[in-house]
Structures are given as C-alpha cells and as structure tokens.
CHARMM internal coordinates of N, CA and C (Angstrom, degrees):
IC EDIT
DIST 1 N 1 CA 1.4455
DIST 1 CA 1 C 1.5193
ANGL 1 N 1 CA 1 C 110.83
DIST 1 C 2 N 1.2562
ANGL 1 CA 1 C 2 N 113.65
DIHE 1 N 1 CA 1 C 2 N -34.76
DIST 2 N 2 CA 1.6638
ANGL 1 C 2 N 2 CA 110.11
DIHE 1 CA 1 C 2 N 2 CA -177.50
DIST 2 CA 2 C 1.9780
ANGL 2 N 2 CA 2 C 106.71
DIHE 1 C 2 N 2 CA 2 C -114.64
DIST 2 C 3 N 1.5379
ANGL 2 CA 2 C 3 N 105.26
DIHE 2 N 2 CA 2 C 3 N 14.75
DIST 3 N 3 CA 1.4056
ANGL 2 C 3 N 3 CA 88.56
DIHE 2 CA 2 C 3 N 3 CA 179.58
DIST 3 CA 3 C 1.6731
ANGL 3 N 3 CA 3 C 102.02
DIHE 2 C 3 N 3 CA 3 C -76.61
DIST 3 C 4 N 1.8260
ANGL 3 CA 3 C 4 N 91.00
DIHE 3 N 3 CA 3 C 4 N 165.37
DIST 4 N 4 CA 1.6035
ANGL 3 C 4 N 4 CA 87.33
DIHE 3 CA 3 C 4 N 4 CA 178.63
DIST 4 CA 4 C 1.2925
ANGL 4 N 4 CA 4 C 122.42
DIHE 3 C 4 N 4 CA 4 C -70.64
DIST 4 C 5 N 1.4970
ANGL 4 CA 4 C 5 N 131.97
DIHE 4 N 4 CA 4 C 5 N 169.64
DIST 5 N 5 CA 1.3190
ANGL 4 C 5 N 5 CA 115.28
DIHE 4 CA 4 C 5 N 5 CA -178.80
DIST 5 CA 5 C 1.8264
ANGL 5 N 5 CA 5 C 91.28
DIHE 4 C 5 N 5 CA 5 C -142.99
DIST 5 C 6 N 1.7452
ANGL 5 CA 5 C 6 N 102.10
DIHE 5 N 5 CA 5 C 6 N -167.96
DIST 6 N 6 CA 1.5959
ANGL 5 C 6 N 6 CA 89.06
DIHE 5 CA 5 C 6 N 6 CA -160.83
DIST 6 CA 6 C 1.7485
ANGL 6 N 6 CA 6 C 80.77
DIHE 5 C 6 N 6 CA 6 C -125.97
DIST 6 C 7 N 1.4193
ANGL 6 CA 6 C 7 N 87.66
DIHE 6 N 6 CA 6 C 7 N 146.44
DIST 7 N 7 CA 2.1250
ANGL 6 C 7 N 7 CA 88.14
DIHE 6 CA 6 C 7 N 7 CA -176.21
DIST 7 CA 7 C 1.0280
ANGL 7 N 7 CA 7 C 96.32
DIHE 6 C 7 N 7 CA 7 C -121.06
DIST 7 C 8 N 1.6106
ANGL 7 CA 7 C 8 N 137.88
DIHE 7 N 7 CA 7 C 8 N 17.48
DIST 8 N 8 CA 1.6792
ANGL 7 C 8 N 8 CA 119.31
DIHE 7 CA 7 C 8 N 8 CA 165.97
DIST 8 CA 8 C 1.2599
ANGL 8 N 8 CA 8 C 98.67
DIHE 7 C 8 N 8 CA 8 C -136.92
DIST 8 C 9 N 1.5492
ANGL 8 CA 8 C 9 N 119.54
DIHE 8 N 8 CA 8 C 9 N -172.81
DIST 9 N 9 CA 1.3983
ANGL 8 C 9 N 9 CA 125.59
DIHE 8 CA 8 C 9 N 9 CA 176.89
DIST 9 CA 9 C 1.1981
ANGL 9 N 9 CA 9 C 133.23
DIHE 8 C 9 N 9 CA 9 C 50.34
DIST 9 C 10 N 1.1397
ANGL 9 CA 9 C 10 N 142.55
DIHE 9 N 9 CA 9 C 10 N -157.08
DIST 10 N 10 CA 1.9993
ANGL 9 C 10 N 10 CA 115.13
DIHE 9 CA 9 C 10 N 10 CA -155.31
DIST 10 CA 10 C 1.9870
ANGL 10 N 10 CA 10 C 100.90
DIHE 9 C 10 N 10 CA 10 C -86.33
DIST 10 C 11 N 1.8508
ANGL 10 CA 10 C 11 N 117.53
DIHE 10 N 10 CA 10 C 11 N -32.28
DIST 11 N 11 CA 0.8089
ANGL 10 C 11 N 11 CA 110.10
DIHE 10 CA 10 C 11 N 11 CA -166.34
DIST 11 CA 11 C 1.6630
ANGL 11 N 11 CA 11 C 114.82
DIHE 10 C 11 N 11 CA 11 C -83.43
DIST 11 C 12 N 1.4876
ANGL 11 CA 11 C 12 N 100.05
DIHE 11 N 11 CA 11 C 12 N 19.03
DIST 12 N 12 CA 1.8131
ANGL 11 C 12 N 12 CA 99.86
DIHE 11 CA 11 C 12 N 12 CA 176.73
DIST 12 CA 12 C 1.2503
ANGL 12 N 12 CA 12 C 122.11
DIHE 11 C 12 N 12 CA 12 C -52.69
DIST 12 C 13 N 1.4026
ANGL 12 CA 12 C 13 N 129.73
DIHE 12 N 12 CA 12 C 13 N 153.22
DIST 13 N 13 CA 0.9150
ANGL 12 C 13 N 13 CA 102.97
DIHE 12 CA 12 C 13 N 13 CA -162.33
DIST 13 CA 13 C 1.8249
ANGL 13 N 13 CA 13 C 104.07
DIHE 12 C 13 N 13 CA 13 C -120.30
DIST 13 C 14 N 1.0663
ANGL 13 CA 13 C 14 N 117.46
DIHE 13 N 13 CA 13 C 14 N 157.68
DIST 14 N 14 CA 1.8311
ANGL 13 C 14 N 14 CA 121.09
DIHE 13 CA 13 C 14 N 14 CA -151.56
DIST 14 CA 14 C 1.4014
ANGL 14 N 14 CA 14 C 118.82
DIHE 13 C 14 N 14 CA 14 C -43.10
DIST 14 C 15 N 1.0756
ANGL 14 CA 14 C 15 N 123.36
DIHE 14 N 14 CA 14 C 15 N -23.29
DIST 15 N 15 CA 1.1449
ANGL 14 C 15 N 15 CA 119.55
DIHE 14 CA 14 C 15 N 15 CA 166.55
DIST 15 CA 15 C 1.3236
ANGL 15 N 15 CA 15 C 143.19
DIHE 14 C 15 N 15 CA 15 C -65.58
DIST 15 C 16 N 1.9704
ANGL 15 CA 15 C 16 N 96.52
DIHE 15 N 15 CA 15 C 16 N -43.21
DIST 16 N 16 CA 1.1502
ANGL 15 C 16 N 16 CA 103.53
DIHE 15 CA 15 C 16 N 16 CA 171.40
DIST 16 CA 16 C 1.5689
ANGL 16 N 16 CA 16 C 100.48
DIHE 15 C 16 N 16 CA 16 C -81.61
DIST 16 C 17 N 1.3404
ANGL 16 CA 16 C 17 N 132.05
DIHE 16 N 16 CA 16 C 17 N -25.85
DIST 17 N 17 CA 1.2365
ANGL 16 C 17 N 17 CA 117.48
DIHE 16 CA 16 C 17 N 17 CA 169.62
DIST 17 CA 17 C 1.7113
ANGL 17 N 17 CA 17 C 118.09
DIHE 16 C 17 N 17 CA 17 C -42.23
DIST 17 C 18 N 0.9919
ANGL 17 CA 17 C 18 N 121.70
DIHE 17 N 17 CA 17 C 18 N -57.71
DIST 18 N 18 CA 1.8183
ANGL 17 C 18 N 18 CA 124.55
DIHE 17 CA 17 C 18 N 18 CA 171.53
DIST 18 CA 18 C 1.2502
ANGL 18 N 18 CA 18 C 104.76
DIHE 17 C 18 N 18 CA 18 C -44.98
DIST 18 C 19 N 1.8049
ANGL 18 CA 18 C 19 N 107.05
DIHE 18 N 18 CA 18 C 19 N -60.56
DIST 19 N 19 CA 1.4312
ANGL 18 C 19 N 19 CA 80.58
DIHE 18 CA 18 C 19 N 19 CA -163.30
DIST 19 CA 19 C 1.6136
ANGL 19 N 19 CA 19 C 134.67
DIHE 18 C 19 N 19 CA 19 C -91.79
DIST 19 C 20 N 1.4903
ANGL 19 CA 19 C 20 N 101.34
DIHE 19 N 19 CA 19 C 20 N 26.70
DIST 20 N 20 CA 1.4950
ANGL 19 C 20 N 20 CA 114.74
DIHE 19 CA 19 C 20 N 20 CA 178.61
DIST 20 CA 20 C 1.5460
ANGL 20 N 20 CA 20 C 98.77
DIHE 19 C 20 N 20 CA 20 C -98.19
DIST 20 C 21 N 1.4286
ANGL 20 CA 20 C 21 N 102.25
DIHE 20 N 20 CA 20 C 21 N -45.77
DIST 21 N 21 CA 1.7284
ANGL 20 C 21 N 21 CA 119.60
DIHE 20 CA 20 C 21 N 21 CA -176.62
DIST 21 CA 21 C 1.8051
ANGL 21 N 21 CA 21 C 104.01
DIHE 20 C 21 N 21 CA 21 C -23.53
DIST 21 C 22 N 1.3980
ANGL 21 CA 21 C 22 N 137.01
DIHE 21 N 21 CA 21 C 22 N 99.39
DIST 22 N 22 CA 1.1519
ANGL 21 C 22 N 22 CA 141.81
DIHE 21 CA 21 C 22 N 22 CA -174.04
DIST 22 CA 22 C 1.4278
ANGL 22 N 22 CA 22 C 125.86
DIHE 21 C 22 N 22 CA 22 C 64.40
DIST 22 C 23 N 1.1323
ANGL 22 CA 22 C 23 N 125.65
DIHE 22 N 22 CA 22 C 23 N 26.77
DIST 23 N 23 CA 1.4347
ANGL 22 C 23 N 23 CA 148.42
DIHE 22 CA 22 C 23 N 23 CA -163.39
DIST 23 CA 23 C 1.3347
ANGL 23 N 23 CA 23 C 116.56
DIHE 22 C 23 N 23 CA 23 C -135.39
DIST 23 C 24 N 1.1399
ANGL 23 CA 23 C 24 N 115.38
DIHE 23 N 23 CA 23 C 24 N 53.38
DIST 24 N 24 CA 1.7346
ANGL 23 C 24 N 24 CA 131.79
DIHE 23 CA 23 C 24 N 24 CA -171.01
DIST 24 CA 24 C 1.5637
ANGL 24 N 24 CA 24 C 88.63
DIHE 23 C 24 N 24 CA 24 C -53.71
DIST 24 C 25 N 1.4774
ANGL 24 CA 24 C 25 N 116.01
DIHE 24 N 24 CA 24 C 25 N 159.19
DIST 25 N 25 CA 1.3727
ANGL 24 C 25 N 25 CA 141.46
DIHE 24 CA 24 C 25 N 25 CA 145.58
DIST 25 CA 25 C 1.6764
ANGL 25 N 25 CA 25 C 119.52
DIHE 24 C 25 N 25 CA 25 C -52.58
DIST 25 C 26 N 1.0941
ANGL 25 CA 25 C 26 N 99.37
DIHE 25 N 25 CA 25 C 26 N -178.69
DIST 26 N 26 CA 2.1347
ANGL 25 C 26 N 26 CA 105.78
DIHE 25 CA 25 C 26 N 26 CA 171.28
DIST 26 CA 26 C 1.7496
ANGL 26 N 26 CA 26 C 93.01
DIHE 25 C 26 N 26 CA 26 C -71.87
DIST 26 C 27 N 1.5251
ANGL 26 CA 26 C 27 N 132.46
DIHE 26 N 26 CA 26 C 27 N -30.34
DIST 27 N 27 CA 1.1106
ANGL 26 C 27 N 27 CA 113.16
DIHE 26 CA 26 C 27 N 27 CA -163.82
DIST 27 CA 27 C 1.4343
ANGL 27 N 27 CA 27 C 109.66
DIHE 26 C 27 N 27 CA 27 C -100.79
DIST 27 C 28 N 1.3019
ANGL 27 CA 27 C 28 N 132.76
DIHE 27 N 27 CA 27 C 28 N 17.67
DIST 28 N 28 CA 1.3245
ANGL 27 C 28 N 28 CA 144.24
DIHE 27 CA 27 C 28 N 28 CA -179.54
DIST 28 CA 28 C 1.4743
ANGL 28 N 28 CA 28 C 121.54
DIHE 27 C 28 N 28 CA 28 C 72.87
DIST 28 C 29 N 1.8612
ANGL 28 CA 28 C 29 N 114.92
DIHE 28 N 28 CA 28 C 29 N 17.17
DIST 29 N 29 CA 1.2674
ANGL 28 C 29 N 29 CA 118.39
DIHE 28 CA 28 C 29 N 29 CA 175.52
DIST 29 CA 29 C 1.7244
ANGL 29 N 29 CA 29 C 105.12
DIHE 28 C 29 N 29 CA 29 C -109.74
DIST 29 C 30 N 1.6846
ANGL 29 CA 29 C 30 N 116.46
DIHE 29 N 29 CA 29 C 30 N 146.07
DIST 30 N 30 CA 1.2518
ANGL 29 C 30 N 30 CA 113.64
DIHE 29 CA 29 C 30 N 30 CA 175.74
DIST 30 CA 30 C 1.4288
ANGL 30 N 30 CA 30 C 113.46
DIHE 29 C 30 N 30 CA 30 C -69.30
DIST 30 C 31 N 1.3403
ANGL 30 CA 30 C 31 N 119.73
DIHE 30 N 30 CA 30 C 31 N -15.23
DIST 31 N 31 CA 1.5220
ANGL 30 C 31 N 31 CA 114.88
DIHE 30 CA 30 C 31 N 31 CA -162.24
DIST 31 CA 31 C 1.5103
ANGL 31 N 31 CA 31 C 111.56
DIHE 30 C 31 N 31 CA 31 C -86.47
DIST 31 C 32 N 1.4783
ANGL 31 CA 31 C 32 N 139.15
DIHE 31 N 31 CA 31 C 32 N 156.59
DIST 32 N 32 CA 1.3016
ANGL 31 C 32 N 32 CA 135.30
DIHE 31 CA 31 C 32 N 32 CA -150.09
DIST 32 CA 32 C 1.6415
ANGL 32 N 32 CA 32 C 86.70
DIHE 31 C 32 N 32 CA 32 C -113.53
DIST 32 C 33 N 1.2684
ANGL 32 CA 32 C 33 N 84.65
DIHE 32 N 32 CA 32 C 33 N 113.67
DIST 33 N 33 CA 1.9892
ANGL 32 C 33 N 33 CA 101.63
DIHE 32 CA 32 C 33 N 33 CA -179.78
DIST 33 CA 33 C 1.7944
ANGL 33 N 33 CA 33 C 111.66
DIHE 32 C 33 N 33 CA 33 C -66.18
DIST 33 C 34 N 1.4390
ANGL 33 CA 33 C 34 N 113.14
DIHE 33 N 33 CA 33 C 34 N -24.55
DIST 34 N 34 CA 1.5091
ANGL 33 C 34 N 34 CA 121.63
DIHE 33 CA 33 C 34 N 34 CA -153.49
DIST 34 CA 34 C 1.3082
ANGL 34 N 34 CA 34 C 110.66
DIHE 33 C 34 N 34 CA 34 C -165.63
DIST 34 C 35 N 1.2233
ANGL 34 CA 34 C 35 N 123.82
DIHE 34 N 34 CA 34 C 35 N 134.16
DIST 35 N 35 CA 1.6946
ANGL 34 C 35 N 35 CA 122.83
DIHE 34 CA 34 C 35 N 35 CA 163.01
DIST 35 CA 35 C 1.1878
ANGL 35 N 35 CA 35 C 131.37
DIHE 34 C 35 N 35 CA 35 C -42.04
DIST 35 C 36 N 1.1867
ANGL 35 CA 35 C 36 N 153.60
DIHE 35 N 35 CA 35 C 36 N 154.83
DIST 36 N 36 CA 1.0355
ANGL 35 C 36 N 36 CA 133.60
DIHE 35 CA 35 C 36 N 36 CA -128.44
DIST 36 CA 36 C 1.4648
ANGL 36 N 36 CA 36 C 159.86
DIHE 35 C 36 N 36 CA 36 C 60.93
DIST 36 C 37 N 1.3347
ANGL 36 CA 36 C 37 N 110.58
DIHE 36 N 36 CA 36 C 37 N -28.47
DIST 37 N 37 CA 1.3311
ANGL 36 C 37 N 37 CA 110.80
DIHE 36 CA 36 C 37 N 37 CA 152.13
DIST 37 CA 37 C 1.3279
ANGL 37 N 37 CA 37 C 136.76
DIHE 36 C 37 N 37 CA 37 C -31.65
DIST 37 C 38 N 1.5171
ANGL 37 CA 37 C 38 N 120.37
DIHE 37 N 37 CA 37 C 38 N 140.26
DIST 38 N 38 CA 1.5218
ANGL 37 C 38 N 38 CA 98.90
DIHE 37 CA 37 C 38 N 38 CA -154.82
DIST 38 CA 38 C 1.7008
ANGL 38 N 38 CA 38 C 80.53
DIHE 37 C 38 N 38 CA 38 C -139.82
DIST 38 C 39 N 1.7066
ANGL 38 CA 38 C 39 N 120.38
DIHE 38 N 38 CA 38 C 39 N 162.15
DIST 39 N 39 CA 1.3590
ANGL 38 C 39 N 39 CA 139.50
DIHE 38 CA 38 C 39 N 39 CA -178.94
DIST 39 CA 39 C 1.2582
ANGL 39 N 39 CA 39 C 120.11
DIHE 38 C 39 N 39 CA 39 C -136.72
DIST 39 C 40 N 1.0155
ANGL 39 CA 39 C 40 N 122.79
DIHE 39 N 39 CA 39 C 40 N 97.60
DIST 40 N 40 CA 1.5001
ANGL 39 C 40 N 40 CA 142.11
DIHE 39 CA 39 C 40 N 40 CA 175.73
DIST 40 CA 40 C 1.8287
ANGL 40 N 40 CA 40 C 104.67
DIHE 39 C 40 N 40 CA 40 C -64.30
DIST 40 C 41 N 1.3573
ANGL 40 CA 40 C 41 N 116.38
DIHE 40 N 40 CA 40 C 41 N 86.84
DIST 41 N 41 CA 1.3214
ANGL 40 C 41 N 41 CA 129.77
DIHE 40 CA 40 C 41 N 41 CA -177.07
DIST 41 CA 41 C 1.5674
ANGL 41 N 41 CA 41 C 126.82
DIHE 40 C 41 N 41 CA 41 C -93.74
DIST 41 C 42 N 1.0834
ANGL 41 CA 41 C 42 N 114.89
DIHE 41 N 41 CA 41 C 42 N 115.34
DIST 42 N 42 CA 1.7637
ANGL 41 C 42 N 42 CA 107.54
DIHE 41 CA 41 C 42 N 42 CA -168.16
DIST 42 CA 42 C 1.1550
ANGL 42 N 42 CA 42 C 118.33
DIHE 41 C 42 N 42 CA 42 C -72.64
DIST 42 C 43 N 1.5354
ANGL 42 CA 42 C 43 N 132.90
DIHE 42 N 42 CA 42 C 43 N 162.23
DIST 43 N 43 CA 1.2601
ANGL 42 C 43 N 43 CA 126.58
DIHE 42 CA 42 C 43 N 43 CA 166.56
DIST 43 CA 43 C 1.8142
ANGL 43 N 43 CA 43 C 112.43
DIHE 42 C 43 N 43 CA 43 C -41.76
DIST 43 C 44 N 1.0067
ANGL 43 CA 43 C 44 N 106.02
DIHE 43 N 43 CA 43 C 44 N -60.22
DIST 44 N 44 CA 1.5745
ANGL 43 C 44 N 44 CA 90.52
DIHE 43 CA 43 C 44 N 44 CA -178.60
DIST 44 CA 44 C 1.6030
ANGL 44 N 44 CA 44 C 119.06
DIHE 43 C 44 N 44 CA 44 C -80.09
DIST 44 C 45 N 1.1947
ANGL 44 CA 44 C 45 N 118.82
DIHE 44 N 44 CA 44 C 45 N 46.11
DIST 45 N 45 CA 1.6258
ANGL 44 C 45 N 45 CA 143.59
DIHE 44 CA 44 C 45 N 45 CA 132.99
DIST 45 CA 45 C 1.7971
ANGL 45 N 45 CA 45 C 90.85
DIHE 44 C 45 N 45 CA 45 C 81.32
DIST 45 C 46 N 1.0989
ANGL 45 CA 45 C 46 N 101.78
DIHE 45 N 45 CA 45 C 46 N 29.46
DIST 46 N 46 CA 1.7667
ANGL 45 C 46 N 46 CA 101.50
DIHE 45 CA 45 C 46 N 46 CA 164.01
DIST 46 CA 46 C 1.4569
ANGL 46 N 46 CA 46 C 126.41
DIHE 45 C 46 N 46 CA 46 C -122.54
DIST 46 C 47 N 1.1034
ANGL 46 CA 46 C 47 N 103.15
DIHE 46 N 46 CA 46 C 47 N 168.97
DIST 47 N 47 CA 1.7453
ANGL 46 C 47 N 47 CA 94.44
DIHE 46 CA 46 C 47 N 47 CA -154.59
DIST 47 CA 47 C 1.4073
ANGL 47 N 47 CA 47 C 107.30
DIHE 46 C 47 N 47 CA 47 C -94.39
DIST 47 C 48 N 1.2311
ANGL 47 CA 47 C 48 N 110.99
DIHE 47 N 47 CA 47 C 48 N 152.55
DIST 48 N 48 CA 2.1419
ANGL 47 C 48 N 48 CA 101.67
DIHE 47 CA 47 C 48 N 48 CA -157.31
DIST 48 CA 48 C 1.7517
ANGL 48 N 48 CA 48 C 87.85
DIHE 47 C 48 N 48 CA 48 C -131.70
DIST 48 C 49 N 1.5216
ANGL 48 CA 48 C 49 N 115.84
DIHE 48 N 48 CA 48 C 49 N -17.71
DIST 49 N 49 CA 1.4422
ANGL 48 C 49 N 49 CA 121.80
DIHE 48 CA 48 C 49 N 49 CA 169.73
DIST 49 CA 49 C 0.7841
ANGL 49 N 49 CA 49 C 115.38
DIHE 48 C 49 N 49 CA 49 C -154.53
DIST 49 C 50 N 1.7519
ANGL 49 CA 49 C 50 N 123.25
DIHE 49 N 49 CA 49 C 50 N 163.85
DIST 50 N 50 CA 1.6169
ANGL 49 C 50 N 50 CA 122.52
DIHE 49 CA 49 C 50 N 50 CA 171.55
DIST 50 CA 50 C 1.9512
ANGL 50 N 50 CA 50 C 92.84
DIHE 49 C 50 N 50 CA 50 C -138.87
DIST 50 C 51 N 1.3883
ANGL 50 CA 50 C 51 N 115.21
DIHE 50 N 50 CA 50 C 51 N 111.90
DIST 51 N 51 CA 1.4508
ANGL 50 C 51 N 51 CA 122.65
DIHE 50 CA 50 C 51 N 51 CA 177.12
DIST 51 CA 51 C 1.6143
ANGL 51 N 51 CA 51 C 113.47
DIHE 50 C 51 N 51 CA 51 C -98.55
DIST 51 C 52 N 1.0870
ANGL 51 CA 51 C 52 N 104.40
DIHE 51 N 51 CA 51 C 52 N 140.42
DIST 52 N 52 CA 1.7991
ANGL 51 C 52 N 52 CA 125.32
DIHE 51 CA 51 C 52 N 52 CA 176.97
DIST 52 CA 52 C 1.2726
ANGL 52 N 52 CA 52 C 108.18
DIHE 51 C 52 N 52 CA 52 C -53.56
DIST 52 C 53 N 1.2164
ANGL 52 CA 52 C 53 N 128.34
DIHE 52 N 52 CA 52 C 53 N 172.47
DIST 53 N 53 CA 1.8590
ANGL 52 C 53 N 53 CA 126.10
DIHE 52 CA 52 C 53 N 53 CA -173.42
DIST 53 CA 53 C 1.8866
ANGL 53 N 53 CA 53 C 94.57
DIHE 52 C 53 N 53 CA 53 C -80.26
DIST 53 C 54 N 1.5836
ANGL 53 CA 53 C 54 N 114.19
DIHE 53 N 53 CA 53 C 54 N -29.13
DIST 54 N 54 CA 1.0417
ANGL 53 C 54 N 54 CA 105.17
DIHE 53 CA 53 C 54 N 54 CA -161.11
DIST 54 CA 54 C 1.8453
ANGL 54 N 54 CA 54 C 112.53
DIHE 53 C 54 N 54 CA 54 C -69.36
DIST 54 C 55 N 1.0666
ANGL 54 CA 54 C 55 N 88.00
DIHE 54 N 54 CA 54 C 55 N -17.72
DIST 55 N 55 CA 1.7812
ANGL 54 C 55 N 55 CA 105.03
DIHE 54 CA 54 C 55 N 55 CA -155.07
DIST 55 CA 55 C 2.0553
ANGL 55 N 55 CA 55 C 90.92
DIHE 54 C 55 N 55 CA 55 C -68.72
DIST 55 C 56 N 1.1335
ANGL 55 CA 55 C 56 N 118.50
DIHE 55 N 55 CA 55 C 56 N 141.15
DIST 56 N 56 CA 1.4470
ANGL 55 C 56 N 56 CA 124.48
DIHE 55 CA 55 C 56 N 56 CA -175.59
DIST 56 CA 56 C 1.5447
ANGL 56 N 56 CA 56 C 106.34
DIHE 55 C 56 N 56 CA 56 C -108.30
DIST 56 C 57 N 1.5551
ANGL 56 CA 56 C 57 N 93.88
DIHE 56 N 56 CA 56 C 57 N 153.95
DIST 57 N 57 CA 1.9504
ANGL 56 C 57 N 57 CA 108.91
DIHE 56 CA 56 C 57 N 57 CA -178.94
DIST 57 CA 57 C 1.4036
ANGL 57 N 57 CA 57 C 102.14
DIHE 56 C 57 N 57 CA 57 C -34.26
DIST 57 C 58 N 1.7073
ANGL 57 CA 57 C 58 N 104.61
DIHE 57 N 57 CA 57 C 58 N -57.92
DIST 58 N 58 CA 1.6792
ANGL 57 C 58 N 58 CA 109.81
DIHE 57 CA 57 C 58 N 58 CA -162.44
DIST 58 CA 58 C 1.3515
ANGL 58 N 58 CA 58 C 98.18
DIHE 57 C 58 N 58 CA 58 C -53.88
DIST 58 C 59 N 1.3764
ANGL 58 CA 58 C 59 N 134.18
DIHE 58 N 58 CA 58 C 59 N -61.07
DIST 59 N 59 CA 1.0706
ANGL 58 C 59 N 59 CA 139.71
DIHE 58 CA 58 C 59 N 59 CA 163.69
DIST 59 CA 59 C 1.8335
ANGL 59 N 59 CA 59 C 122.81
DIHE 58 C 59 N 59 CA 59 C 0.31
DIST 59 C 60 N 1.6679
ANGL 59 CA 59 C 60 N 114.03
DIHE 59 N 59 CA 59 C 60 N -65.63
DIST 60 N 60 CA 1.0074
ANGL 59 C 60 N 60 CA 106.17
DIHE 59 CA 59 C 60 N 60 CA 177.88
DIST 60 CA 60 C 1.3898
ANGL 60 N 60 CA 60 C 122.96
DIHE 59 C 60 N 60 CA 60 C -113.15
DIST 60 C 61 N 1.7424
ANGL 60 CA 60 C 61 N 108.70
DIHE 60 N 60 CA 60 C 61 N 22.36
DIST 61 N 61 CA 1.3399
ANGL 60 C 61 N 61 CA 111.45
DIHE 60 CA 60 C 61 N 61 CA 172.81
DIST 61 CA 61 C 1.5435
ANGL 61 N 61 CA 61 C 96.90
DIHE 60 C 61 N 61 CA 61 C -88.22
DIST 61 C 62 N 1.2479
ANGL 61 CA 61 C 62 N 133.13
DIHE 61 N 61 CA 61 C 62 N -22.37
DIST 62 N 62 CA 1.3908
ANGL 61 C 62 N 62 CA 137.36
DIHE 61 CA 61 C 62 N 62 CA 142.59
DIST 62 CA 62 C 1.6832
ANGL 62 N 62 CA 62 C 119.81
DIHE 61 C 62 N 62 CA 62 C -16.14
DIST 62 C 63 N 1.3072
ANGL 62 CA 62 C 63 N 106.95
DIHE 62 N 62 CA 62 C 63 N -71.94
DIST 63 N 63 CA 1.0046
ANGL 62 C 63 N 63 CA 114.65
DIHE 62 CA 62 C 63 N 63 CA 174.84
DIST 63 CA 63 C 1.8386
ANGL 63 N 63 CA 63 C 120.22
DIHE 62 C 63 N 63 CA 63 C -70.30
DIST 63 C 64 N 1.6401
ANGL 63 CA 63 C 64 N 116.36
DIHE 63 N 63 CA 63 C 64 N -49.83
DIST 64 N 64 CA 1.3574
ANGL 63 C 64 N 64 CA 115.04
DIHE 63 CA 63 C 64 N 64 CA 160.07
DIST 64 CA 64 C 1.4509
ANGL 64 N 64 CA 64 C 133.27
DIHE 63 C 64 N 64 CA 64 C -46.27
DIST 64 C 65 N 1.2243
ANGL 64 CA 64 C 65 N 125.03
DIHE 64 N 64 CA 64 C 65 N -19.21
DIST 65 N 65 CA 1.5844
ANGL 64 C 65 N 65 CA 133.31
DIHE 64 CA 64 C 65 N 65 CA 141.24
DIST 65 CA 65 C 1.8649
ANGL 65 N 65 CA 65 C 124.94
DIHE 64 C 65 N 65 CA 65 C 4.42
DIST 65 C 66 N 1.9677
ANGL 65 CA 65 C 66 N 73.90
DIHE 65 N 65 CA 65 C 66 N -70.24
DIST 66 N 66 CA 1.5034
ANGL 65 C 66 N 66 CA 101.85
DIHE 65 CA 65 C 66 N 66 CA -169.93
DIST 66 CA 66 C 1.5404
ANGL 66 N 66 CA 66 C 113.72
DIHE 65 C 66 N 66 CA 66 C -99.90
DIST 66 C 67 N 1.4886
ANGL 66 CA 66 C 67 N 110.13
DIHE 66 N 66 CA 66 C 67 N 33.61
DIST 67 N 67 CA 1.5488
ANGL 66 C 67 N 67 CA 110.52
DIHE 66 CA 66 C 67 N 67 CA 158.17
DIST 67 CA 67 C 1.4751
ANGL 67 N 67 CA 67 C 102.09
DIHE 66 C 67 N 67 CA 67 C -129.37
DIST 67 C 68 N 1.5378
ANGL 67 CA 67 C 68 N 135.10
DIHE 67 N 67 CA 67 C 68 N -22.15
DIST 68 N 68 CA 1.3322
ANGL 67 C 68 N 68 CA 135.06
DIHE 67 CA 67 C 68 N 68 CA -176.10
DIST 68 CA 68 C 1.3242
ANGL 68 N 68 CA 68 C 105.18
DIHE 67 C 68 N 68 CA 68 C -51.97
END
COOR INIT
IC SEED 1 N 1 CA 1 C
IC BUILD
C-alpha cells in the first residue's frame, strides 16, 4: 500500500496512467513533472481536472462545490 510506485514512462502504473491519459499539465505535457499534482475526480470515476503542485486545497474545493 505505501511502496513507491512509478507515475510516468512505460512502467506507470494504471492509475496514474488514466489519470494523466488526456489530462495535460499547465505545460501541455501528460507526464507529472513534480509531487504534488493533484486530480479533481468525479463520482463517476472520471477526471473533471488535473491541477499544478502550485494550485492549493482551498483552491479546488472552490471548484469541487460545483460537482457535490
């Protein structure tokens, strides 16, 4: 549950594969440049955002509002 795992390049592992899968960054690449990256995921398990390390909780509980 807490080993490390790899989130870019062929050995990523499926999850982060989905949720990069068409979900570019601020810099227009799918791959996660830095820790932190965060995914705003809908009830029906698709991705409704993908935020930068800089971007904060308050930040996208802002935005999560308007899917509850």
């Amino acid at each position: 549950m807490f080993s490390k795992i790899e989130v870019n390049g062929d050995g990523a592992c499926d999850l982060y594969q989905f949720l990069k899968s068409g979900n570019p960054g601020g810099d227009g690449n799918e791959d996660i440049a830095w820790n932190f990256t965060k995914f705003l995921v809908g009830k029906d398990g698709q991705v409704i955002e993908r935020f930068d390390p800089p971007v904060s909780p308050e930040d996208i509980g802002e935005k999560l509002a308007a899917h509850l």
